[in-house]
N, C-alpha and C positions, 0 to 999 in steps of 0.2 A: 504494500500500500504505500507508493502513496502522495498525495499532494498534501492530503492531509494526513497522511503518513509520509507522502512523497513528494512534497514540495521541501524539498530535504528533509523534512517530516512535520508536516504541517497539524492535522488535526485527525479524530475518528470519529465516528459518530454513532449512535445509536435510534431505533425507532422503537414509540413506545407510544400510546393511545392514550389519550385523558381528554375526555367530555366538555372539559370546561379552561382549558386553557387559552390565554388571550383574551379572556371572558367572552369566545366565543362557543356558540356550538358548535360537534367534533364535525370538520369538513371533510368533504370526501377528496381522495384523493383524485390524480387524473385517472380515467376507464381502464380496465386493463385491455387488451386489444382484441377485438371480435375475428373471425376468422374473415372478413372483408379485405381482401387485397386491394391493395396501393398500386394504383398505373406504370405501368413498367418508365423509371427516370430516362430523360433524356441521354445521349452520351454528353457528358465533360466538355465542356470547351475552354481548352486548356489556354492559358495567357501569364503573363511576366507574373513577379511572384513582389511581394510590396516587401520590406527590410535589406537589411546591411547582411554584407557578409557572408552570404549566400552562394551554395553550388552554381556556376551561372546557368548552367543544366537544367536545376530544378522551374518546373510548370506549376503554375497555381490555377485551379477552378473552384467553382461554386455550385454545391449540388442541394437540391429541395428537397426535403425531407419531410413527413405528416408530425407536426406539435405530435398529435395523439394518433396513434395506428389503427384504435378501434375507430377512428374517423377518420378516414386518409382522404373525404374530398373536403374535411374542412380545415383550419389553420393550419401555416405552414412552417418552418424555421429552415435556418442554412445550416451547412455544413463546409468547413475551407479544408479541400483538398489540396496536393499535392504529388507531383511525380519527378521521377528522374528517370528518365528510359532506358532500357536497355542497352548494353553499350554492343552491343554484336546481331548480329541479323540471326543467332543460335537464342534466339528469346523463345521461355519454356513458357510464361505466365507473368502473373503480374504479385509484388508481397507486399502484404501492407502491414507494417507496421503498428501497434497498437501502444500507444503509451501510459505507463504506470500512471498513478495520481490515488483515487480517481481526482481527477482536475488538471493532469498533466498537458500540457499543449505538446502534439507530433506532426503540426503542421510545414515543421520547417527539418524534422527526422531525417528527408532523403538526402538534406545534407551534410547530416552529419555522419548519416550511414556512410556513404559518398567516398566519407577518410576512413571509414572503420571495418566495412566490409569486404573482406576479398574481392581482385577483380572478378575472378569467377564467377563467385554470387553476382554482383553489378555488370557481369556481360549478360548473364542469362533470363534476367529480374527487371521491370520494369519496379521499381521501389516507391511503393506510395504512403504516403504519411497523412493526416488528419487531425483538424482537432477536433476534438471527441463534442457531443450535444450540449450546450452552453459555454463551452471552453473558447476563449480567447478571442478567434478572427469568427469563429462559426456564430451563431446567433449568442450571445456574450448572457451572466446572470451575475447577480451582484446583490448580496446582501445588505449593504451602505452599512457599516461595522464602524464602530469607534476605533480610532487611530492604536488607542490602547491595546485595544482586543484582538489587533494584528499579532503580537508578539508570539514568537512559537513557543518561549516557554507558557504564555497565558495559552494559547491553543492546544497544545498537551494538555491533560489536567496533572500536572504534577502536582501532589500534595503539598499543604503547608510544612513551614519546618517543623511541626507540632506531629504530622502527619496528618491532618484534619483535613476534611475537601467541602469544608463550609463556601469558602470563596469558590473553587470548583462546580460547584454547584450552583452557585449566583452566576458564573458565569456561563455554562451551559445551559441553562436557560433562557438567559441573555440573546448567545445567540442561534437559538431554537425560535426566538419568539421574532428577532430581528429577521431571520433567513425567513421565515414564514410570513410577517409582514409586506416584505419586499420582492421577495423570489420571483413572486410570479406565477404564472403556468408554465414557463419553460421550467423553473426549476421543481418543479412538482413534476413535471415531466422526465426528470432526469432518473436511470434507473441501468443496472448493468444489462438487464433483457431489453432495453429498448437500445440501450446503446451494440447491442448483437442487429437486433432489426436494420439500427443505422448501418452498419459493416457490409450488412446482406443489400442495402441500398450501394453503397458504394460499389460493391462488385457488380452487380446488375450496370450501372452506369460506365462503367468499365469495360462491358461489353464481355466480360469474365465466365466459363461456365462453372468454376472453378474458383477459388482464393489460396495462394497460400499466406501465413500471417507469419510473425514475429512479433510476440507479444514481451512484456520486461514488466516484471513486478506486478500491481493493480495490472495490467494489461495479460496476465497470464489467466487470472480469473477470467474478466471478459473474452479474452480469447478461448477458452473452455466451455465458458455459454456459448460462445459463439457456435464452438464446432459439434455442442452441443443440441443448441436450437437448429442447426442449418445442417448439417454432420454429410449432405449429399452435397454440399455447395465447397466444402473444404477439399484444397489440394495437401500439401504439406505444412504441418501446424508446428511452430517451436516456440514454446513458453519458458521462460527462462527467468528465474530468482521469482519460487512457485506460490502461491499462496494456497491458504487450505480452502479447500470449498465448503466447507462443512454449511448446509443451508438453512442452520438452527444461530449460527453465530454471525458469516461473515464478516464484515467488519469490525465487529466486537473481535472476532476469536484474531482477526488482524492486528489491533490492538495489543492484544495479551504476550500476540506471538514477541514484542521487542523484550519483554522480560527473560526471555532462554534466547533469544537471537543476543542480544548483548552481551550477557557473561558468556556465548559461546565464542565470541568475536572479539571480546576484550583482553584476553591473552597476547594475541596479534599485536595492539599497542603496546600492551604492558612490556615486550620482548623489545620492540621496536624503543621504547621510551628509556629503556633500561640497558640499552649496546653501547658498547665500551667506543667511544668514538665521533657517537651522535652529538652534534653541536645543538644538539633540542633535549638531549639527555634532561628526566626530570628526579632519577632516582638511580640505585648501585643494580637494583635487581625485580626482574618483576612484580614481586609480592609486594616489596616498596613499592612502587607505583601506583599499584590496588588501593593499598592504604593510603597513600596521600592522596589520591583521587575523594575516596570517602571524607576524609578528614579535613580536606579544604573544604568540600562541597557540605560539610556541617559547621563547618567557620564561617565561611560566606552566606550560611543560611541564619549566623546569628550580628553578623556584621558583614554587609555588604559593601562593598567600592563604589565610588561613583565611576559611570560608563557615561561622558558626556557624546551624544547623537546616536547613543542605538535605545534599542526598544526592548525591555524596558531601559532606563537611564545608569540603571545598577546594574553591574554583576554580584547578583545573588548566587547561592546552592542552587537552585532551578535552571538558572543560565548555565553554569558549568554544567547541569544534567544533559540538559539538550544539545549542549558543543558537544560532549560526547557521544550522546547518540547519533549526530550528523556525521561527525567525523570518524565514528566506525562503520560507514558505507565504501568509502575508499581511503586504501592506504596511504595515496594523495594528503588525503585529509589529516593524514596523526599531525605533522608540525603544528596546524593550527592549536590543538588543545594541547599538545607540550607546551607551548606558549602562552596559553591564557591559562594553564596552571604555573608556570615559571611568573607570569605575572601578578597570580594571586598572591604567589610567596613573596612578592618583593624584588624578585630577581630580575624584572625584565618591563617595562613601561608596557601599558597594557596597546593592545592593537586600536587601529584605526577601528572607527565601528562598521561595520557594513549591515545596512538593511534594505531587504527588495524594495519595489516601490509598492506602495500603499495599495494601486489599482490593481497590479496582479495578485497580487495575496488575497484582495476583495474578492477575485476572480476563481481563483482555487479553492478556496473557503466554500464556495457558495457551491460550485459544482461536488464539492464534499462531501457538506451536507445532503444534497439533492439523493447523489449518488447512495449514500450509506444509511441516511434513512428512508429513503423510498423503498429499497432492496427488502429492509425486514424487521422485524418489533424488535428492539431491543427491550429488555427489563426497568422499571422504573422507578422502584425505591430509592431514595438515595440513601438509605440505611443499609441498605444491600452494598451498595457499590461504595459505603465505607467498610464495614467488614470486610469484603475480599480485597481493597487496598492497602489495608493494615497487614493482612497476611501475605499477600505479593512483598509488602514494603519491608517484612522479616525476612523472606525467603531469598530474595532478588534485593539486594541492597543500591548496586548501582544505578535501577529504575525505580529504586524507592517506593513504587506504590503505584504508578502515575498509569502502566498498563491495564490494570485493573479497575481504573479509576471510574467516574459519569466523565456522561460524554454529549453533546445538544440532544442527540435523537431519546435520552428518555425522555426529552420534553417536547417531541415532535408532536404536531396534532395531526398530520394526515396518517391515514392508512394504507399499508403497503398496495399496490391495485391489484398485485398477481403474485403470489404465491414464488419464491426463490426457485431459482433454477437447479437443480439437479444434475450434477455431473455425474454418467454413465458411461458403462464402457460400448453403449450400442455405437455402432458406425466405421467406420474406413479406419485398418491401422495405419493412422498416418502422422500421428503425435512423438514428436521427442518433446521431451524435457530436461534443460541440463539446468544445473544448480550448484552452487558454490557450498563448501560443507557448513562452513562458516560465517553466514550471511544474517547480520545483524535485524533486518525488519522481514525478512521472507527464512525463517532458521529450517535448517534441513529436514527436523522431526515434522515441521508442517506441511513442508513442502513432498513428503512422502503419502500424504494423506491425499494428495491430488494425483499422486501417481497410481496412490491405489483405488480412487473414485474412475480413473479410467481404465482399469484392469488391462487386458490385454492389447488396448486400441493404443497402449502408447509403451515408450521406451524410459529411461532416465537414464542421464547420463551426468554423474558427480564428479567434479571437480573440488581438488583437495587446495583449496584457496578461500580468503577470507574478503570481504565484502560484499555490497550489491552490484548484481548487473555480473554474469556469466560470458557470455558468448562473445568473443572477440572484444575483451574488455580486460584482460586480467593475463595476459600474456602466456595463456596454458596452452598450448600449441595438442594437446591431446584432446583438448574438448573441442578447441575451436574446431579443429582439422573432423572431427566426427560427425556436427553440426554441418559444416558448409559441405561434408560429403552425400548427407542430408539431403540439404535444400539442390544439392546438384543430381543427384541420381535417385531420392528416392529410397537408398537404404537404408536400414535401421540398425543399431547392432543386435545381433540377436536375443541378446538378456541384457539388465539393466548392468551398467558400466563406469568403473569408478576410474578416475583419470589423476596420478599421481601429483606432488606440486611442481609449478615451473622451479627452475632455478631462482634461488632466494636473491634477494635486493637491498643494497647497501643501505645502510640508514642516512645515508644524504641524499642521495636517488631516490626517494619514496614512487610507488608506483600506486594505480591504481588495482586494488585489490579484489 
């Protein structure tokens, strides 16, 4: 997950029913979809692409889509596609890209794929990217959020330093009640089955009999519905850094999963933090590390530093929690929190701040929401969801509590409109799955739970590497090479397959992990 896991890790959400919240009565959600089909889309018509920086390759269009499926002749929204065409006249199909969040923008994917994909892949692949139903260039949603309530550690619910989620709970409400205000019908609309429908619209406009996808992260689930709602429309499926499908939790059990994704990923730092050599060295030896991790992050939760221009203005215990959970997605990333713990200590002038702009976080937030409580009820007590963050916050120290935590959707008022999707092994064995063993927000024990929801229709392929993001990302020449042999022929290996680590990485060279 996540935008709101995965806007480096932005928020989760939950859905939960209450009669009288808003001091309204309980609304219904949007219809869930009749079996009424939608008029076959136009084809694309492909034209220049609006930003900086860009593949000069990449084609941008604009495809129509039904607000509501159970109505396909009434309201409409966009969708902002994306291409980069095949580089050889040997074009097998067309892949499209699914990006993590939910609320991630993959409108501008094919250029990034562009640097990262084998030519191979990029001769035989037309590579299409999108952003996903309310996301960014497509028809946009936007809960209008106070500046404060942007912050990712306010977005997480991490506990107080007390461990108490009084404030937690004023605040998902907060913006349970704001996202419901504003949202809209697109964002009541937004849902991981419709955003499958949208997928199946794309490929239809594509002119596609076929799809194959590459999904990452939150994009692994939707690409699971996907092949699961459409399972005759899938050509070759790769879901990569897996989430669990489990259709009693999703997002919630998303959630939960950084509690064992973290301590299974923080070794990695601590080894990294603690090498004889390292000019970000923050301790003699990893167990060191662990503890001064803990031990600032209960200092800083009782005396805070002033942080002049970030969000919030202090570095607290909370801010250190959430640099750490960001910066164990890539190995990239340890300098950063060796240094805002060197600068807890005194040892090092704290960093410039850096915070997104206000409007995209509005933007991710919203489609968050949308996506994670339209999907399915979460529980609503908030008595409930202190108990199990007391005992998270014993078990799991380094995420304190905050996985288990509330989250907006117990305070959602609509109702899910269609019942969660089921992922099954019925359809084409056309699925790999490769996965990092070590992957802090998608941890390997959950990501087996998807492998086993597809039984025999898929493969896994583990890599012995730590971070998010699998596949041509982490320099393991035994998964990539398996993968693009994959998307090139059509092979599978024949039982699930573990792929040993690349050659390890200096500590002044950090790599992505």
């Amino acid at each position: 997950m996540r935008t709101l896991q995965h806007t480096a890790v932005l928020l989760t959400a939950t859905a939960v029913l209450s009669t009288t919240l808003l001091g309204l009565a309980a609304p219904s959600a949007v219809a869930a979809p009749s079996a009424v089909a939608a008029p076959r889309p136009a084809p694309l018509a492909w034209g220049s692409c609006a930003g900086s920086g860009l593949d000069p390759r990449q084609q941008c269009a604009t495809l129509t889509v039904p607000l509501d499926y159970g109505d396909p002749g009434g309201p409409a929204i966009s969708l902002a596609v994306s291409r980069i065409a095949a580089g050889s006249q040997q074009r097998r199909g067309a892949l499209l890209m699914i990006p993590g969040g939910p609320g991630g923008s993959g409108v501008n994917g094919p250029s990034k794929a562009a640097k990262q994909l084998p030519k191979s892949v990029l001769d035989r692949y037309d590579v299409i990217g999108f952003d996903p139903r309310g996301v960014g260039r497509s028809t946009p949603v936007d809960c209008g959020l106070p500046h404060e309530l942007l912050s990712q550690s306010r977005l997480l619910p991490w506990p107080a330093a007390d461990g108490s989620i009084t404030a937690n709970t004023a605040t998902a409400r907060q913006i349970a009640e704001t996202c419901a205000r504003n949202g809209g019908p697109v964002l009541r609309s937004i849902s991981t089955a419709n955003e499958a429908r949208d997928i199946d619209r794309i490929r239809q406009a594509l002119g596609e009999r076929r799809l194959a996808a590459w999904g990452v992260s939150y994009g692994t689930y939707a690409g699971a519905v996907y092949a699961t709602m459409f399972p005759q429309h899938t050509d070759r499926i790769v879901l990569d850094s897996n989430d669990d499908p489990d259709p009693s939790r999703v997002g919630r059990g998303w959630l939960a999963a950084y509690a064992t994704g973290a301590e299974d990923r923080f070794p990695d730092f601590a080894a990294w933090a603690s090498a004889p050599g390292n000019p970000d060295r923050v301790a003699d030896d990893p167990q060191a590390v662990r503890k001064l991790y803990l031990d600032l992050a209960a200092r800083l939760d009782q005396q805070p530093i002033p942080w002049p221009g970030a969000n919030p203005d202090v570095l607290d215990g909370n801010v250190l929690r959430q640099t750490m959970l960001n910066s164990l997605y890539a190995d990239a990333q340890f300098p950063g929190l060796a240094r805002l713990m060197l600068a807890a200590e005194g040892l090092r002038p704290l960093p410039a701040a850096v915070t997104p702009p206000d409007q995209a976080v509005q933007n991710s937030i919203a489609v968050s929401v949308g996506t994670l409580c339209n999907d399915v009820s979460w529980p609503s007590a908030p008595g409930d969801y202190a108990r199990t963050a007391a005992a998270d916050r014993a078990a799991h120290p380094l995420t304190a509590g905050m996985p288990a935590n509330i989250m907006p959707c117990a305070f959602w008022p609509y109702r899910p409109a269609e019942p969660p999707v089921r992922v099954t092994p019925d359809g084409p064995a056309n699925v790999v799955l490769v996965q990092n063993l070590r992957d802090p927000a998608t941890p390997y024990a959950k990501a087996l739970r998807l492998r086993q929801a597809f039984g025999d229709r898929a493969r896994m392929i583990t890599v012995d590497s730590g971070g998010h993001d699998a596949y041509a990302a982490n320099g393991n020449a035994c998964g990539d090479v398996l993968v693009t042999d994959f998307l090139l022929t059509g092979h599978r290996p024949t039982q699930d397959t573990f792929c040993p680590p690349a050659p390890p990485l200096t500590p002044s060279a950090p790599h992505r992990g």
